[in-house]
C-alpha positions in Angstrom: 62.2 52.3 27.8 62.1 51.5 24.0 58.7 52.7 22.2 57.5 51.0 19.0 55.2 51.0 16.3 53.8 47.8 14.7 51.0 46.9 12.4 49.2 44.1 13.8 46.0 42.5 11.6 44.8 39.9 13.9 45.2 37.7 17.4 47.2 35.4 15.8 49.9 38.2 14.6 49.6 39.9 18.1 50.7 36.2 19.9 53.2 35.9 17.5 54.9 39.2 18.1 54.2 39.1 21.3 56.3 35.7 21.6 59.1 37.0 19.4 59.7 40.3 21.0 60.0 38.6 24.6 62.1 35.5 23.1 64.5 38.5 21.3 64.9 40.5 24.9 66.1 38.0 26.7 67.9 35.6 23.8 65.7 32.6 24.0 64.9 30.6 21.1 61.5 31.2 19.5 58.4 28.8 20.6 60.6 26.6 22.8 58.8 28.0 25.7 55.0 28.1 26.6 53.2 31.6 26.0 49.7 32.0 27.9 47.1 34.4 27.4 44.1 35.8 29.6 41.4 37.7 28.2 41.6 40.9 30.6 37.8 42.7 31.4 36.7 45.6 32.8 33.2 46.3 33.4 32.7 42.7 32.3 33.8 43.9 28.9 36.8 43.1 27.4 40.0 45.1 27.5 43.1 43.8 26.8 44.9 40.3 26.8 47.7 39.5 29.3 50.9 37.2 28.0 52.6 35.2 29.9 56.2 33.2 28.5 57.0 30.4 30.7 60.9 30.1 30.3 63.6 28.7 32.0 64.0 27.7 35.1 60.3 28.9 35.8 61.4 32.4 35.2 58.1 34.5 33.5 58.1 37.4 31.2 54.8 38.9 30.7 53.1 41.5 28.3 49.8 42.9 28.3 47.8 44.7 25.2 45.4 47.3 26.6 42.5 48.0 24.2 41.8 51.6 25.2 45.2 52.7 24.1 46.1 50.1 21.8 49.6 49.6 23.0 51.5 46.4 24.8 53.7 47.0 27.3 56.2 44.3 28.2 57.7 43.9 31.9 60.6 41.5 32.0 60.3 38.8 35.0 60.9 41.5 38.1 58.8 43.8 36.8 60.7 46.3 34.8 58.9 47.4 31.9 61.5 47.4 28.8 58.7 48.2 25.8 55.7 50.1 25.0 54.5 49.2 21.4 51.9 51.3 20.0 49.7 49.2 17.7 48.8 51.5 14.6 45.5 49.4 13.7 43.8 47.2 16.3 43.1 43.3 16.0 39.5 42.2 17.0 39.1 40.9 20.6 35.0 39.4 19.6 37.0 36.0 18.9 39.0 35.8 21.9 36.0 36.7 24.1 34.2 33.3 23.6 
């Protein structure tokens, strides 16, 4: 398993690299498929975001950004994880809360 290190300023950076890291695994084109997002709580706090890309033939890739570690890891659609990415400074979740 491939680990990273990425500086991410905000959500919006964090989708988009999210969406181009599991488009550039698996050789799909950028935004031609639908990427998802749940806001992930614990303790009715949040904690992280999971990512889900819709691609073809309803085949899912997912990633998940936990807060407490700051890292995503992505799993490709059987499960396998295939990157850890350690985030050196850490987006704001307040928006995404709402």
């Amino acid at each position: 398993m491939v680990t990273r290190f990425q500086q991410i300023r905000n959500l919006e950076d964090l989708r988009d690299y999210v969406n181009e890291t599991l488009c550039n695994q698996y050789e799909l084109q950028i935004d031609a498929f639908l990427l998802t997002e749940r806001l992930l709580r614990r303790g009715g706090k949040p904690c992280g975001i999971y990512f889900c890309l819709h691609g073809p033939r309803a085949v899912k890739f997912t990633a998940i950004w936990e807060t407490e570690r700051n890292q995503i890891l992505f799993y490709g659609s059987t499960g396998e994880r295939f990157q850890r990415t350690q985030l050196l400074d850490a987006p704001s979740l307040e928006h995404a809360a709402a």
